[in-house]
N, C-alpha and C positions, 0 to 999 in steps of 0.2 A: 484596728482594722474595722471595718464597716460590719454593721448585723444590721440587717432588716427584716420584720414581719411581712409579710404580701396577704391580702386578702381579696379572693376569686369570687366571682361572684352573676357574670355573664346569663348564665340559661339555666343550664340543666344541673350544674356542679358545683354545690357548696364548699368550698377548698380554704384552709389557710397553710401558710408554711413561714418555716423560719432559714432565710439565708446568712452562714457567714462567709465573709472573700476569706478567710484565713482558712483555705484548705478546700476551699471552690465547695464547701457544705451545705447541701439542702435537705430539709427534711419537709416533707409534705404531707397535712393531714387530709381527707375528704370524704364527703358524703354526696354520693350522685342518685340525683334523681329518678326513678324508675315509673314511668307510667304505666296502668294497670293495662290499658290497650291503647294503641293510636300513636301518635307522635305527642311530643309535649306539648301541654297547654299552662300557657303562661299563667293563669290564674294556681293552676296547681303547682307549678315549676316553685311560684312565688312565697305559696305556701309552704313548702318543701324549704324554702329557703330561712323563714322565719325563725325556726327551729333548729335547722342542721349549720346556719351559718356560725350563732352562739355556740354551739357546742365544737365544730373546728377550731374556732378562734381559742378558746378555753383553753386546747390541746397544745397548741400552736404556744400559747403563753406560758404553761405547766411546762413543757420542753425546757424554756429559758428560763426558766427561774430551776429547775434543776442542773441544765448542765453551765447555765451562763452567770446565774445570779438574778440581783433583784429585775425587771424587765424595763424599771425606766433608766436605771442606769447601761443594761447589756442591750438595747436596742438602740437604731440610733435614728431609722423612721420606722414608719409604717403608711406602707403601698396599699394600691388598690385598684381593680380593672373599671376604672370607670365609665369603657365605652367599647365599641360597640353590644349590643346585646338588647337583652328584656328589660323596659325600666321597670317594670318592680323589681325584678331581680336585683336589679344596678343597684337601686335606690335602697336595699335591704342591707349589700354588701359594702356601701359607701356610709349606712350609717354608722354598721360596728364599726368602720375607718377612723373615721372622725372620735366615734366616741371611746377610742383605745388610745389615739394622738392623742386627743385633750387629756384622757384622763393623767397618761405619762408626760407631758407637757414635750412630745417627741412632734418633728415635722411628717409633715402629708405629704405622700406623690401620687399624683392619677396617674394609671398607667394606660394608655391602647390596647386594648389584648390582642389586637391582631401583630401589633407590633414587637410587643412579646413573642409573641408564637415565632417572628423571625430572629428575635436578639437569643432566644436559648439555643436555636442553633448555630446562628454567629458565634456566641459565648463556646457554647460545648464542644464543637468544632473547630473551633480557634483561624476561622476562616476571615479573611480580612473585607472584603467588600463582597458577600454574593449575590445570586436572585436568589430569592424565596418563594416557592411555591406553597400556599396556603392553602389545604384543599381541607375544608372542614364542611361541620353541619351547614350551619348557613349560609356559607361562602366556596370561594374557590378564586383567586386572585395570583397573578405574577408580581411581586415584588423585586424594587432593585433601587438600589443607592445613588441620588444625583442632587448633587447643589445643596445639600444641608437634610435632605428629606429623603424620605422611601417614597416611589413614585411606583402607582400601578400602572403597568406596565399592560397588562390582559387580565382580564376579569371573565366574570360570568353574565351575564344579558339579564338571567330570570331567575333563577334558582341556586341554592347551593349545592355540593355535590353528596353532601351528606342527606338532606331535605330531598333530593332526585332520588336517592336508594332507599331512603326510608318510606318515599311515596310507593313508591312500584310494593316494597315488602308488606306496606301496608295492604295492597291491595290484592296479596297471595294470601294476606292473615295472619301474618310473622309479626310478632312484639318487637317495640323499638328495645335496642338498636337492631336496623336491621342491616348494616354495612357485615358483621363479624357471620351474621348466616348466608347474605351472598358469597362472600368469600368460602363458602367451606364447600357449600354447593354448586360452585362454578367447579371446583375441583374433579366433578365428574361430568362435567357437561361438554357438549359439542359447543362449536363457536356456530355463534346465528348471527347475519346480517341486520343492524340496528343503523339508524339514522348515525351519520359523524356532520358534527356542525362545529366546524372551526372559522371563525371570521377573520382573519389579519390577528390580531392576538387577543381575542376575545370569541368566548363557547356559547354553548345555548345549551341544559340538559332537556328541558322541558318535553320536547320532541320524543326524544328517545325515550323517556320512561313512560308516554303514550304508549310509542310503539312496541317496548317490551309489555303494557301491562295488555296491548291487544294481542300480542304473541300468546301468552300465557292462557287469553280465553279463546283464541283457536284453536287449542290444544296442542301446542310446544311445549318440550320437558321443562318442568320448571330449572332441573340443571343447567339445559341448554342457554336458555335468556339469561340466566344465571353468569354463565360464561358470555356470554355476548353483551349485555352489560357492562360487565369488566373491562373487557379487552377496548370498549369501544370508548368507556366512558373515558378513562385510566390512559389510555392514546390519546385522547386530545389533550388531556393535561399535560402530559411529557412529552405532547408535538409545541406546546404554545411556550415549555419549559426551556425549550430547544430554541428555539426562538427569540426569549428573552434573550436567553444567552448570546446567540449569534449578534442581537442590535446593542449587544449592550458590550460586548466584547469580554466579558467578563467569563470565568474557567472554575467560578466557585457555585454549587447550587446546594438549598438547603432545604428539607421539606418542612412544613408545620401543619400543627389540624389534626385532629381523630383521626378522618379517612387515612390519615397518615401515616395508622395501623397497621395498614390491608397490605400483606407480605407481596402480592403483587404490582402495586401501585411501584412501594419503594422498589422491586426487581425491575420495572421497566424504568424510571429513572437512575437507577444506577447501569442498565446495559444501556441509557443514551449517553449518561455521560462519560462511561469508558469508551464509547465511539468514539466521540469527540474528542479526549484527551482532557475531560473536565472532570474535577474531584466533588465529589459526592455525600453529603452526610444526611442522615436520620436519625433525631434523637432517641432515645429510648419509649416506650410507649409512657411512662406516667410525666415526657415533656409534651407527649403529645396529643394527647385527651387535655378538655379545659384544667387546669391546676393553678395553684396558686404558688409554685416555684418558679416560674417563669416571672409571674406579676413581680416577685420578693427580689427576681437576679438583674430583672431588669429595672425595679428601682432602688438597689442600689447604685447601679450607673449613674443613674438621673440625680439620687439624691449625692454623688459624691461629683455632679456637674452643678450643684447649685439650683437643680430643675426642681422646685418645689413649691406645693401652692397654701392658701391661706384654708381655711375650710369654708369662708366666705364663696372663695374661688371654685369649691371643690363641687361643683352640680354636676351630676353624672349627663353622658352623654351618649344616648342610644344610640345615635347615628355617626359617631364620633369615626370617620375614617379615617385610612396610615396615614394619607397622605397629608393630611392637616398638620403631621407633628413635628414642630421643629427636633429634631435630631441633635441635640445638645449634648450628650455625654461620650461624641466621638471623634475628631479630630477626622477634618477631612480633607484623606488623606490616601484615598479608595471609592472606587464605586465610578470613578468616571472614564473614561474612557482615554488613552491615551494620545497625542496626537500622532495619525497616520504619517508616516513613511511613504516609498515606494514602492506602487502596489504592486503583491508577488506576482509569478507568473501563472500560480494558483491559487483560487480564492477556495472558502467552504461555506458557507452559508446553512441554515436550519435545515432544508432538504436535501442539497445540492453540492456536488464539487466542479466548479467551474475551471478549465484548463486555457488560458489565455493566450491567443497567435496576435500580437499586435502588430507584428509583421505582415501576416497574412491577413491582418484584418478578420480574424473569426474568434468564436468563444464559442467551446466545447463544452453544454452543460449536461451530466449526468446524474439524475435523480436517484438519489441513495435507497439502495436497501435499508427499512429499516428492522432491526433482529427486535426490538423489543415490542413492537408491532405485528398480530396475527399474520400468517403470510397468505392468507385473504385478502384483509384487510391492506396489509399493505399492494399487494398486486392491483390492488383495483384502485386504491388512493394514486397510487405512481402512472399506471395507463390514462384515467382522469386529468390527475392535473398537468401531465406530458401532455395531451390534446388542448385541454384547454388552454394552455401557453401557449402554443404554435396559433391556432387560432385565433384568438383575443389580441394576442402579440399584431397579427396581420393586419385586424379588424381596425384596433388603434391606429396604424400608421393610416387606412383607411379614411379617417374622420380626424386629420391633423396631429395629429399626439406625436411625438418624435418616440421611435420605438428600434430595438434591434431587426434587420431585414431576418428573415427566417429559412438560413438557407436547406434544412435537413431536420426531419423527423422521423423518432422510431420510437412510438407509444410504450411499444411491448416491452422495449429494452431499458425507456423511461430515455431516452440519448433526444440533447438537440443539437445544432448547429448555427450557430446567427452571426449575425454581425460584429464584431467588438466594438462596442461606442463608450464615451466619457473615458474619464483619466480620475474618477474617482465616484465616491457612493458618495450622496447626500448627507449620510452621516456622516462623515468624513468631510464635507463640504457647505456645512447647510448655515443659510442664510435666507435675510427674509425676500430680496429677489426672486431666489431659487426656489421658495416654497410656495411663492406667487404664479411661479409656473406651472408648478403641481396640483394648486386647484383648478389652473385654468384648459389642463390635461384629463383632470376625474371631470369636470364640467362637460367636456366634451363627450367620453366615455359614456355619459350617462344619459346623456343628448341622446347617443346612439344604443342607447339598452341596453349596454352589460356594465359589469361594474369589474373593479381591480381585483377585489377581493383579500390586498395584503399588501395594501401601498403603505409601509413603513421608510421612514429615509432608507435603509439598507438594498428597497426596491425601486430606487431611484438613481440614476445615473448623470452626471453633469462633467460638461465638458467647458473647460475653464478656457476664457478668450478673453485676449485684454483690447482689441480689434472692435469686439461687438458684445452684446448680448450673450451670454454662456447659453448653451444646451443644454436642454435639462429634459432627459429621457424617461419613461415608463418601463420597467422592465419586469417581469417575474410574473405574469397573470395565472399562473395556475392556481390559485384560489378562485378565480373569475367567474363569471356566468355571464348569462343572458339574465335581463328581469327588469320587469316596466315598474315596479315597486317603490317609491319613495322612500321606503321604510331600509330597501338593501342600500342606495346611494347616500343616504345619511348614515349608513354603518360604515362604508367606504370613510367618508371625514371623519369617523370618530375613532376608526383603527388608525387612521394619519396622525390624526390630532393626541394622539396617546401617548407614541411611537415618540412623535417632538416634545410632550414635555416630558417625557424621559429619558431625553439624549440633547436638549438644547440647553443653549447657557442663557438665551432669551426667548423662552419657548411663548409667553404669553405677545412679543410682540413677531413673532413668527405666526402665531396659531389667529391671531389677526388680521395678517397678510393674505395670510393662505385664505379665509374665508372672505376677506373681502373681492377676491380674484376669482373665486368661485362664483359669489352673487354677480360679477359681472357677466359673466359667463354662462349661468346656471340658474336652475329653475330656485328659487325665493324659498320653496316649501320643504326643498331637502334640509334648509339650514333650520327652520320649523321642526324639522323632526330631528334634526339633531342636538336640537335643546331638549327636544323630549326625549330622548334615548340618554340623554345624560342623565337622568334623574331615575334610570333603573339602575343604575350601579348600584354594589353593596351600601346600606346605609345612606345614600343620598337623602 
């Protein structure tokens, strides 16, 4: 049976560990870096690592030669996170790689560690295709399984979510980490109104940890921001979690990432996904801190798929994202989305339970409570995007866009009442016609100054005619605004364009259509800034 070494090696966390499959066994050694004040600095992260990576590794080989034997016959590679991260860090943790393979004349795997962080709890959970929320120091991303790869799904715009709590703590005076002293100190605090910035399936923290570190010097209890923080930050991730889920049809969700600690994060993803009827896992906290069990579980997969590189090969890769990786050691055979049926006479969607009269021509949408969201926060999230809908919805059909008529609203109660149009969701339906219409529908929209705010295929309605041209509706604006911004209308394509290549079987000649049908229509410089907004993602 397979043993593998894994060697950790990312930022802050010198780790090595030893996996066998013979009894699902890991042992994990580490030494984490602690800075004297501030957040990490790479220069000292680096130094930190020179040191503490040899002496894991050590430990890591002392284990198998006591309980397995000599190490070049009881291993059979040795792993290594060779990307994303700090390259000195990389480049420190990829030498002892190489120089432990060579010396045992044993094969190399590089591994993603963001991708780890999803396969230990695929692996631990024994879940067959889920999303993955990754909510760590430098990141914070939706993951989901399509066409051979993990495809993000919703990310973060600017910041990660750990790098957002550590900034604000920094600026109260709290030593990193400062995620485990929010957490203790929200425990006594009032909830306070902080910015929520949810775009289509992508966040922004940036804002908000402004805003709490201006709360804090107007004299707000530091518990208070404490708790408002949380609730605010920790909701948008398990609003965009919700999300995934709903476009991607899938009923499995798995956390990964430090933040992945924080006993309330994990309590508001597990009360979304028992709303929903979706199963839930979080690994134990030493899968979910940087380590090097994950690196070791996950290349053994890789090396017993044949995934293995030369050392010639092996240059570490800082900006090495999931999505790059071909997905080799799993048989695909999950993750995609089944073909639709006849659609029921109730749908659910991430906020929404929709009750269909297609007889009567109407669709009854009812904005969900949601429990695991402050009942502030969501009271005022639901009265918001109920207005915005009915509005935006009118405004559309306004300026050409095929949209449901809007016959009934009631903010308070979060209830609408509209038209019933199309015979199926984009997702369900999407092609590159159909997606030709959609830019030339946001085109419009933007012509007239507000934007979708969550035009995913799921928010998109088509009505199949073999007569003419199919209808291809706008539906769902309650993310929406008003705003003459360039910068919001190229966020609108780039929550589209996200949306498709993680639910299309030809997403790059769809995600072509869709832009070319946009510049006929639409101003030149939104697609200008939409090449620019692609290059904040994690790691670009």
């Amino acid at each position: 049976m397979t043993r593998v070494l894994g060697i950790e090696g990312t930022a802050w966390c010198a780790s090595a560990a030893v996996f066998d499959v013979t009894g699902d066994d890991v042992r994990i050694f580490s030494d984490a870096y602690q800075p004297d004040s501030g957040g990490i600095h790479p220069r000292e992260a680096a130094e930190h690592m020179r040191s503490a990576i040899p002496a894991v590794v050590a430990e890591a080989v002392e284990l198998v030669e006591s309980k397995y034997g000599a190490p070049g016959e009881a291993i059979d590679a040795v792993a290594f996170s060779r990307g994303p991260g700090l390259g000195p860090c990389l480049r420190i943790a990829a030498t002892a790689a190489r120089a432990l393979a060579g010396s045992l004349d044993l094969p190399l795997v590089g591994v993603n560690h963001m991708v780890a962080h999803l396969e230990i709890g695929r692996h631990r959970s024994g879940f067959d295709a889920p999303v993955c929320l990754n909510a760590s120091g430098a990141n914070a991303h939706v993951l989901g399984y399509h066409d051979g790869r993990y495809r993000v799904l919703g990310e973060t715009m600017d910041t990660g979510i750990g790098n957002a709590i550590d900034k604000f703590t920094r600026h109260v005076g709290w030593t990193h980490p400062g995620g485990p002293k929010v957490e203790r100190r929200a425990k006594d605090g009032e909830y306070v109104e902080l910015p929520y910035v949810v775009k289509g399936m992508d966040f922004s923290f940036s804002g908000i940890t402004s805003a709490a570190q201006d709360a804090i010097d107007d004299g707000t209890p530091v518990e208070d921001v404490c708790r408002g923080l949380q609730e605010t930050t920790f909701a948008m991730l398990t609003e965009v979690s919700e999300r995934a889920l709903s476009l991607t049809g899938a009923d499995e969700l798995v956390l990964g990432g430090g933040v992945g600690q924080n006993g309330r994060l994990r309590e508001m993803l597990e009360t979304m996904c028992a709303e929903r009827g979706a199963s839930f896992y979080a690994p134990e906290p030493r899968f979910l801190r940087d380590n090097a069990g994950m690196i070791a579980v996950l290349g053994a997969k890789m090396y017993e798929a044949g995934d293995t590189i030369t050392i010639e090969e092996s240059r570490v890769r800082p900006d090495f994202r999931p999505d790059e990786v071909p997905v080799t050691w799993r048989a695909d055979d999950g993750g995609d989305r089944a073909p639709a049926g006849t659609e029921p006479a109730q749908t659910r969607g991430a906020e929404a339970i929709v009750d269909l009269d297609r007889d009567g021509g109407s669709a009854y949408k009812r904005r969900l409570s949601k429990a695991y969201r402050h009942p502030e926060l969501d009271a005022r999230l639901r009265r918001r995007r109920t207005r915005s809908e009915a509005r935006l919805t009118s405004e559309a059909r306004r300026v050409g866009v095929p949209t449901p008529v809007v016959f009934d609203v009631d903010p308070r109660e979060g209830l609408l009442e509209l038209r019933f149009v199309g015979d199926a969701d984009l997702r369900d339906a999407i092609s590159e016609t159909r997606v030709r219409r959609v830019g030339e529908h946001l085109a419009r929209c933007h012509g007239a100054g507000f934007v979708h705010g969550d035009p995913t295929p799921r928010n998109v309605r088509v009505r199949r005619s073999e007569a003419a041209d199919d209808l291809v509706y706008l539906i769902d604006f309650g993310l929406g605004y008003h705003s003459d911004h360039v910068e919001d209308y190229a966020m609108d394509l780039h929550v589209f364009e996200g949306a498709v290549a993680g639910t299309a079987d030809d997403p790059a000649a769809c995600i072509g259509a869709f832009e070319d049908a946009y510049r006929a229509v639409g101003d030149e410089r939104v697609l200008r800034r939409l090449r620019e907004i692609e290059t904040r993602g994690r790691y670009q």
